[in-house]
C-alpha positions as CSV (number, residue, x, y, z in Angstrom):
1,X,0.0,0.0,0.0
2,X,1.7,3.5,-0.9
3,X,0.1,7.0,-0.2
4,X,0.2,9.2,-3.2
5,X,2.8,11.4,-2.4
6,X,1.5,14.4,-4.4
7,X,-2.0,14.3,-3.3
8,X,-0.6,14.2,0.3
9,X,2.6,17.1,-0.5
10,X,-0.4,19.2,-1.9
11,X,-2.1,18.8,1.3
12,X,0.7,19.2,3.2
13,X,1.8,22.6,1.6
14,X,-2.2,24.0,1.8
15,X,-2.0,22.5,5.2
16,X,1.0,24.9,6.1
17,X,-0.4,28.0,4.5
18,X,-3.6,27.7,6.2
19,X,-2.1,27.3,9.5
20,X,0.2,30.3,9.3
21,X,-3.0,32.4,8.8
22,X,-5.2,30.7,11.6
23,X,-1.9,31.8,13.7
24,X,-1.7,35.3,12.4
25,X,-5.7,36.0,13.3
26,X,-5.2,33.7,16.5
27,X,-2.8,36.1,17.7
28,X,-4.7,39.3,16.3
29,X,-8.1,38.1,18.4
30,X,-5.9,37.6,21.4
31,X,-4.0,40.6,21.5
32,X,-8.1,42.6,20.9
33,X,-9.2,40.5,23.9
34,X,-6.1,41.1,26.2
35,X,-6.7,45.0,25.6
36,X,-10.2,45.0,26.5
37,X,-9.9,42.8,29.7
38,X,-6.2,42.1,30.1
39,X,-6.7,38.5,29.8
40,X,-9.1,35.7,28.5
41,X,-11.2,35.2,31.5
42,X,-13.0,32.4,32.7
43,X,-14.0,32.8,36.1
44,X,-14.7,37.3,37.5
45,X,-14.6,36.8,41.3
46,X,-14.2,40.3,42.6
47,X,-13.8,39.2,46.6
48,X,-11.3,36.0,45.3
49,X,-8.5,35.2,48.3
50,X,-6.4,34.3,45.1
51,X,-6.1,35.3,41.4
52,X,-4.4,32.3,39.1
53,X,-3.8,32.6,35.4
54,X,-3.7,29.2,33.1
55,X,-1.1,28.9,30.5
56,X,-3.8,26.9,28.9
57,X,-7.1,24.8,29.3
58,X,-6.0,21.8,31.0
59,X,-3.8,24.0,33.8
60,X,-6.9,26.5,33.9
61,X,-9.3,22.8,34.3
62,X,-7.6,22.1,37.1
63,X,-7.2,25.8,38.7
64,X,-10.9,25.9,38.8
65,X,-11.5,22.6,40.4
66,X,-9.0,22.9,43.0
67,X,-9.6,27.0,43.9
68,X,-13.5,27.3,43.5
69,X,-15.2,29.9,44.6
70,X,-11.9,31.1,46.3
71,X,-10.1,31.7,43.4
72,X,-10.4,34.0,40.1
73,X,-9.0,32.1,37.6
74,X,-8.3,33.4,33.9
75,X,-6.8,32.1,30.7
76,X,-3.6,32.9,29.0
77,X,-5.2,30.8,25.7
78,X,-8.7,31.8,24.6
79,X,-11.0,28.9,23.5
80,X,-10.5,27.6,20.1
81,X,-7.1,28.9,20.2
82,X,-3.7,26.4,19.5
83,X,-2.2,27.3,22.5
84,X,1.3,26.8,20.8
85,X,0.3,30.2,18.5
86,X,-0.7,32.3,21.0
87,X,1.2,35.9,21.5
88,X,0.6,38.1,24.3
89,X,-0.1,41.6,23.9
90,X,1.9,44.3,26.2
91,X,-1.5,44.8,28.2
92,X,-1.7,41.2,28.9
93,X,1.5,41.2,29.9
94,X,1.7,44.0,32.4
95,X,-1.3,42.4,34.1
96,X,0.3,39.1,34.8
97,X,2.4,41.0,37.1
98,X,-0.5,41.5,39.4
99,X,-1.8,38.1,39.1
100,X,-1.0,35.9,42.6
101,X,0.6,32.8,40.3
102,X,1.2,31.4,36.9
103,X,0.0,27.6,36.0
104,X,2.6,27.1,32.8
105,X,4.7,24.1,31.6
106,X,8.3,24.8,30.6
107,X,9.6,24.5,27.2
108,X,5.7,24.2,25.8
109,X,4.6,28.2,25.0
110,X,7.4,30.5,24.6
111,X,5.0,33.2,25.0
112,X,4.0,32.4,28.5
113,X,7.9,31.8,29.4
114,X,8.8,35.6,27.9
115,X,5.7,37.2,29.9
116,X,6.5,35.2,33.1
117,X,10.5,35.9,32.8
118,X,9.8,39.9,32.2
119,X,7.2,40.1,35.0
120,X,8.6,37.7,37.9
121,X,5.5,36.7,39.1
122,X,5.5,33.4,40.8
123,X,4.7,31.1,38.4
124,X,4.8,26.7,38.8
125,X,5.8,24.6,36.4
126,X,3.9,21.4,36.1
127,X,7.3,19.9,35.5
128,X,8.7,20.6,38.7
129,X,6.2,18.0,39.9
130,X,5.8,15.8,36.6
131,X,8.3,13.4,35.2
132,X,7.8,14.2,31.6
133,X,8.6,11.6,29.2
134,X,11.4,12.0,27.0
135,X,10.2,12.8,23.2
136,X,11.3,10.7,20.7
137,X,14.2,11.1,18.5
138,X,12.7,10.9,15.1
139,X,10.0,14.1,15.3
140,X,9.3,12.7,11.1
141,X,9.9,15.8,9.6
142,X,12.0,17.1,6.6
143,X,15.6,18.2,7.8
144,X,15.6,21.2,5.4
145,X,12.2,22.1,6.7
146,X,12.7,21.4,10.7
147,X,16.2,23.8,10.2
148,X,13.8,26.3,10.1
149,X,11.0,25.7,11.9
150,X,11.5,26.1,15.9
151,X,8.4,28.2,16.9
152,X,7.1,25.3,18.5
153,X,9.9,23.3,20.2
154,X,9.2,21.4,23.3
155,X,12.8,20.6,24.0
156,X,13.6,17.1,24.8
157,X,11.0,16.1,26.7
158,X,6.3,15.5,25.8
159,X,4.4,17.9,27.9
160,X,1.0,16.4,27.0
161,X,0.8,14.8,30.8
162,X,-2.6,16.0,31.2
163,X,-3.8,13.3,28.6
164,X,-3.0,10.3,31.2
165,X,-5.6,10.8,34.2
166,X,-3.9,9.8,36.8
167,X,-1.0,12.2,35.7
168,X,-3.2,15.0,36.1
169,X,-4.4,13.8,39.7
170,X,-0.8,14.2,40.4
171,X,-0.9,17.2,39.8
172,X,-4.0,18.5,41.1
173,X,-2.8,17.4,44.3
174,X,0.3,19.6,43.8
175,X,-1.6,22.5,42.9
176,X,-3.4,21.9,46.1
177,X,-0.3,22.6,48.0
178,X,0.4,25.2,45.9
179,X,-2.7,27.3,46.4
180,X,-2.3,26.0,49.9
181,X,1.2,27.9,50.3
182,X,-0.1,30.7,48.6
183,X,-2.9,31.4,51.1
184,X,-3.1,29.3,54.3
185,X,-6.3,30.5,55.6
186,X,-8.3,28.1,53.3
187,X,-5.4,25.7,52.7
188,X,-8.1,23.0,53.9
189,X,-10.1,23.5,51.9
190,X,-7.9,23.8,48.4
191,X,-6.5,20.3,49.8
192,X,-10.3,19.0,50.0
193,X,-10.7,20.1,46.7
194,X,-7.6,18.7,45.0
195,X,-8.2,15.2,46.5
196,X,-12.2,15.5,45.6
197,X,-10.9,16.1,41.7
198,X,-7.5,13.2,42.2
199,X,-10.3,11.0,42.9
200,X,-12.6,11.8,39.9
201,X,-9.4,11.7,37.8
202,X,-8.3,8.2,39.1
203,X,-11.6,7.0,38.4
204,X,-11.5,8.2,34.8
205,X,-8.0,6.7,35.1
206,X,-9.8,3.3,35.8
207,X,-12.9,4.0,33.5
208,X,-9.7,4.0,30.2
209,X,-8.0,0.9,31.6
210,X,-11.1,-1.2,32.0
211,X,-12.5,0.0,28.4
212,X,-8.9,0.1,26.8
213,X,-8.3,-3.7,28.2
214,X,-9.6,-5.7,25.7
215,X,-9.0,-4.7,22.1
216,X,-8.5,-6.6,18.8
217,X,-5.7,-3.7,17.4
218,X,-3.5,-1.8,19.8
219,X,-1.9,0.8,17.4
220,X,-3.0,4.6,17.0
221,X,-2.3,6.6,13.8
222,X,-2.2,9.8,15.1
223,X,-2.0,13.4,13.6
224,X,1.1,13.9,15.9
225,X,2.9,12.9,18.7
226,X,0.5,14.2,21.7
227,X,-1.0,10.8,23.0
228,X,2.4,9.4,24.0
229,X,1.7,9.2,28.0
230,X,-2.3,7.6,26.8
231,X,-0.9,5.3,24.8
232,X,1.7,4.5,27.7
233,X,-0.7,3.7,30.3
234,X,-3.0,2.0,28.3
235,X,-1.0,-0.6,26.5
236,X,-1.5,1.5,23.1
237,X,0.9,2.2,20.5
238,X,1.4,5.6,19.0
239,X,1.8,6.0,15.1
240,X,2.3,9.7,14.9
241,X,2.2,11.1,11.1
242,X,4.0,14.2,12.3
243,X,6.3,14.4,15.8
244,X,5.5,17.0,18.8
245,X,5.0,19.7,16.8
246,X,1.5,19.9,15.3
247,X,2.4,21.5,12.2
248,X,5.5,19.4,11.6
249,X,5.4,18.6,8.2
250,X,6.1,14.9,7.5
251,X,8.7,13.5,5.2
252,X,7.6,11.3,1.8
253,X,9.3,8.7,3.6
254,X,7.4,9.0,6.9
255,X,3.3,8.8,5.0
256,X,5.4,5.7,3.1
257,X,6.0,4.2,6.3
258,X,2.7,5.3,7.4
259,X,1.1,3.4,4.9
260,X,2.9,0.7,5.3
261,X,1.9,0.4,9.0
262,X,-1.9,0.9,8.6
263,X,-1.2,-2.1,6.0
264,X,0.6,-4.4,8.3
265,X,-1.7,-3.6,11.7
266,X,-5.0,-3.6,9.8
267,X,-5.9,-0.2,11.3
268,X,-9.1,1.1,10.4
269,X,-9.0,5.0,11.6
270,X,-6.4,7.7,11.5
271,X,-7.6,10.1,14.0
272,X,-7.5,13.8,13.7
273,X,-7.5,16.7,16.0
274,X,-9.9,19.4,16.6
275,X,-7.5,22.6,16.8
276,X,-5.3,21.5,13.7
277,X,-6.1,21.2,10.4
278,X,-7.3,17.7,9.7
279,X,-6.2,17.8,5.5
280,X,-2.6,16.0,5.8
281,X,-4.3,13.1,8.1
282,X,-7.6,13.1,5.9
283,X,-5.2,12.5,3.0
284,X,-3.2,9.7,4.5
285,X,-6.4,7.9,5.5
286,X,-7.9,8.5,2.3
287,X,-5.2,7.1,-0.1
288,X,-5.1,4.1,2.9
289,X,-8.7,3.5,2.1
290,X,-9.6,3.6,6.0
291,X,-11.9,6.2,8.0
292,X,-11.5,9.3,10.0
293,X,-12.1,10.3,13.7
294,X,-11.2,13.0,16.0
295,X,-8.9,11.9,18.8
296,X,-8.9,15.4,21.4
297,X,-5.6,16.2,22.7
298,X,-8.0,18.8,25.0
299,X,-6.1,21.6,24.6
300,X,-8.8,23.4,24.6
301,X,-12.8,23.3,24.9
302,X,-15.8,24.2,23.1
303,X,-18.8,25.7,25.2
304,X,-20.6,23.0,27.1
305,X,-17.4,20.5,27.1
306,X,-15.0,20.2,29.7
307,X,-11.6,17.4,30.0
308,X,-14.0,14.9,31.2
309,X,-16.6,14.8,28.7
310,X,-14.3,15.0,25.6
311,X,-12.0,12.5,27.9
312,X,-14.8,9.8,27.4
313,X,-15.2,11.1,24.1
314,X,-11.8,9.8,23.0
315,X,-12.5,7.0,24.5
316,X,-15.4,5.6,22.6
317,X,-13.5,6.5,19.5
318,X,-10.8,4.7,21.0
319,X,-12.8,1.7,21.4
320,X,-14.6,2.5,18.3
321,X,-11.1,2.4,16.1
322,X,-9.4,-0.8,18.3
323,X,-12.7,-2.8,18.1
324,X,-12.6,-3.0,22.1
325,X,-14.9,-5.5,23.8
């Protein structure tokens, strides 16, 4: 089986043309709503004992849970936004300086890093209490193109933690103590809270495992490398098209080996994402002859949906594209 390399470099080139511009108006929206209100809010508690801003949704997920009513919690990344292409605007900026702490990961939103580092406000790393996996070696992109293409580097290491439950009831319980450092006064109750949502997560945890156990295929074909720590826990096996870096742009020799893999595994699905265009995967499936489906790295949310719902979600397309019993 062989993927029609031009249909798929067509794609691929569209693909990165596309993307540039959703980043250019991404950042243009963000810098219009960081004027009007400083940043993208999600929670306006005026009498709040603590005010935390979220590098992105999953950090901001968490915030919420663990704080409460006790604590104003706002977004650095605006729904529907990839939070790799976000820039913050000098009025965002200045106002992180008054915020009480920042919820960021290192090495994931350069952005973030720069406003944090010109500001010094407190700021905690969810690798300080998250063993991040190292990322792979081959990231399946052209040389010539990668030479020039650093915007989104995550160093040597895959911050997408959040995507393993119990991971991120690790650390919920750290930014439990965290809060509870921050403010003693109600440190009992950020620790309540922190344990209420470890538990929820853990059960989740459980929920994937039990559904995940049983499965005719075990292999994912994945738009990119952001289900590494899923696939870990779960007894999976990621098949990323492109590496880390969502817009990565894969070699002719990578959708070769691509297609050669669907072939071998009898995978039925190459999953997409719902932030990133879905043209170089839709390609590669179609010239494979198998389906589509979205697989959510959640970093972000639509209205209604929050990391458990499109958690469960994934997993009935999971079990959907593994024929699970």
């Amino acid at each position: 089986m062989i993927i029609t390399s031009p249909t798929v470099r067509t794609m691929i080139t569209k693909n990165r043309r596309r993307v540039a511009m959703a980043a250019t108006a991404a950042a243009g929206a963000l810098t219009l709503a960081a004027c009007s209100s400083g940043t993208a809010s999600s929670s306006d508690n005026a009498d709040a004992a603590l005010t935390v801003a979220a590098a992105f949704y999953p950090l901001q997920y968490v915030a919420e849970a663990v704080g409460g009513d006790l604590v104003s919690v706002s977004s650095l990344t605006p729904a529907g936004v990839e939070p790799h292409d976000i820039e913050l605007s000098p009025a965002t900026v200045r106002s992180l300086g008054e915020t009480d702490v920042v919820l960021y990961i290192h090495d994931f939103q350069p952005a973030v890093e720069d406003a944090i580092d010109t500001t010094g406000v407190t700021a905690f790393d969810a690798g300080s209490v998250i063993a991040f996996a190292e990322a792979g070696e081959d990231n399946h992109e052209e040389d010539a193109e990668e030479e020039g293409h650093d915007d989104h580097d995550h160093g040597s290491s895959d911050p997408h933690f959040w995507l393993e439950p119990a991971l991120l009831a690790q650390y919920a319980l750290a930014v439990g103590d965290e809060f509870a450092s921050l403010d003693s006064a109600n440190a009992a109750t950020y620790t309540a809270n922190a344990e209420s949502l470890a538990a929820d997560l853990n059960e989740l945890d459980d929920e994937f495992s039990t559904g995940l156990a049983a499965c005719q295929r075990t292999d994912i074909i994945t738009a990119h490398e952001a289900f590494g720590y899923l696939a870990d826990a779960y007894g999976l096996t990621q098949v990323g098209i492109a590496g880390l870096d969502p817009e990565g742009e894969p070699s002719p020799a990578r959708l070769r080996e691509i297609a050669d893999i669907i072939d071998q595994t009898g995978a039925t699905t190459v999953f997409t994402e719902s932030l990133v265009s879905p043209r170089v995967a839709e390609a590669v499936a179609s010239d494979a002859g198998v389906q589509t489906a979205v697989l959510d790295p959640i970093e972000s949310v639509a209205d209604g949906d929050d990391y458990r719902s499109v958690m469960l979600r994934n997993l009935d397309a999971l079990r959907e594209a593994l024929a699970c019993e």
